[in-house]
SENU-177362 format. One record per residue (C-alpha): x, y, z; residue in three letters; residue number from 1. Coordinates in Angstrom, 1 decimal. Layout:
N
ATOM      u      v      w residu num
ATOM      X      Y      Z    ALA NUM
...
***
This chain:
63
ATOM      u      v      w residu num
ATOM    3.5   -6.9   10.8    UNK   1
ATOM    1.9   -5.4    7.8    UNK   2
ATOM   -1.0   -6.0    6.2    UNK   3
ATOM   -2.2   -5.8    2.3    UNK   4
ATOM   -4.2   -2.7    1.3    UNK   5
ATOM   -6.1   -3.7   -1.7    UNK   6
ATOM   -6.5   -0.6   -2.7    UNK   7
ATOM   -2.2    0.7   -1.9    UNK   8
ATOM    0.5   -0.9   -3.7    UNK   9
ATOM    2.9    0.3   -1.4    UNK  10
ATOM    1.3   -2.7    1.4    UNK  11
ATOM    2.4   -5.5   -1.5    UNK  12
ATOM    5.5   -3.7   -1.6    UNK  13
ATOM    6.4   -3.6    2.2    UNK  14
ATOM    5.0   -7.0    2.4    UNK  15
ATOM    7.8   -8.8    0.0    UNK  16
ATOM   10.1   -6.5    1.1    UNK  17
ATOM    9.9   -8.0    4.7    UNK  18
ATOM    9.5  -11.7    3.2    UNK  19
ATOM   13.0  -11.1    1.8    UNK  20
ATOM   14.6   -9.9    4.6    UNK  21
ATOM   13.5  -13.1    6.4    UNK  22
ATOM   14.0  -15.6    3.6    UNK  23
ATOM   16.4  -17.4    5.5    UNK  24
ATOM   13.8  -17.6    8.3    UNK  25
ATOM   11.4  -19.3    6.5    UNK  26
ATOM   13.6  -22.3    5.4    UNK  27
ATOM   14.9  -22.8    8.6    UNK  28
ATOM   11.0  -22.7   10.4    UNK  29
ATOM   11.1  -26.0    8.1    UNK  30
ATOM   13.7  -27.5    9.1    UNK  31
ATOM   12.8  -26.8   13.0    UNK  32
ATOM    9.2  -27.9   12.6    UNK  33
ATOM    7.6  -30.7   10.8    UNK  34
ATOM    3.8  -29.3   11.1    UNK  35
ATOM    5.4  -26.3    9.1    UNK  36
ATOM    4.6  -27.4    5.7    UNK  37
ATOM    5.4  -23.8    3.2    UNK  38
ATOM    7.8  -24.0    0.7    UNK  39
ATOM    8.8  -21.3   -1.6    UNK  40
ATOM   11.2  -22.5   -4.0    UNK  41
ATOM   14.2  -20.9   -6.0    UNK  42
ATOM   11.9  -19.8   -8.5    UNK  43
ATOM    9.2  -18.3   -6.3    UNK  44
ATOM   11.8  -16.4   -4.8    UNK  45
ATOM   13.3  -14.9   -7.6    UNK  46
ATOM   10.1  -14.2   -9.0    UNK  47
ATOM    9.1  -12.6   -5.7    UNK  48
ATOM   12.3  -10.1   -6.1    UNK  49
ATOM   11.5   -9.4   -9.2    UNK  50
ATOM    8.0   -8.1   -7.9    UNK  51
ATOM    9.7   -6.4   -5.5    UNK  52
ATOM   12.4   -4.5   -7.5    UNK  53
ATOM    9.5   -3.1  -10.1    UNK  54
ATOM    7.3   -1.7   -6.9    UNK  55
ATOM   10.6   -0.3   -5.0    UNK  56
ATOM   10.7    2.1   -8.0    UNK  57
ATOM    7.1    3.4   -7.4    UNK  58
ATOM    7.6    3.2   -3.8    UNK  59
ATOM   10.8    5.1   -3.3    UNK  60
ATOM    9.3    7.6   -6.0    UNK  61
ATOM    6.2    7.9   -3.4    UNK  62
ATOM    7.6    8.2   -0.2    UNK  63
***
């Protein structure tokens, strides 16, 4: 589990990193249970890698 930093980029950063390893994860805890009611859509997602590709150049640059 991680957590956001307000003040540390590189918590965002871990934070969609994880969220895309488990995309797949999330679509399926919808199709499993009906009280689960987040949906990210195709354009969230790709928006969300694009966050993540621009703060994976400052975190690899960091760490």
């Amino acid at each position: 589990l991680c957590l956001d930093v307000p003040a540390r980029w590189n918590s965002t950063f871990l934070i969609f990193d994880l969220a895309l390893q488990y995309k797949e994860a999330f679509g399926r805890f919808q199709e499993l249970d009906r009280h689960y009611h987040l949906t990210t859509t195709k354009d969230e997602w790709k928006k969300n890698t694009i966050v993540h590709n621009s703060l994976k150049i400052f975190y690899d640059a960091t760490n």
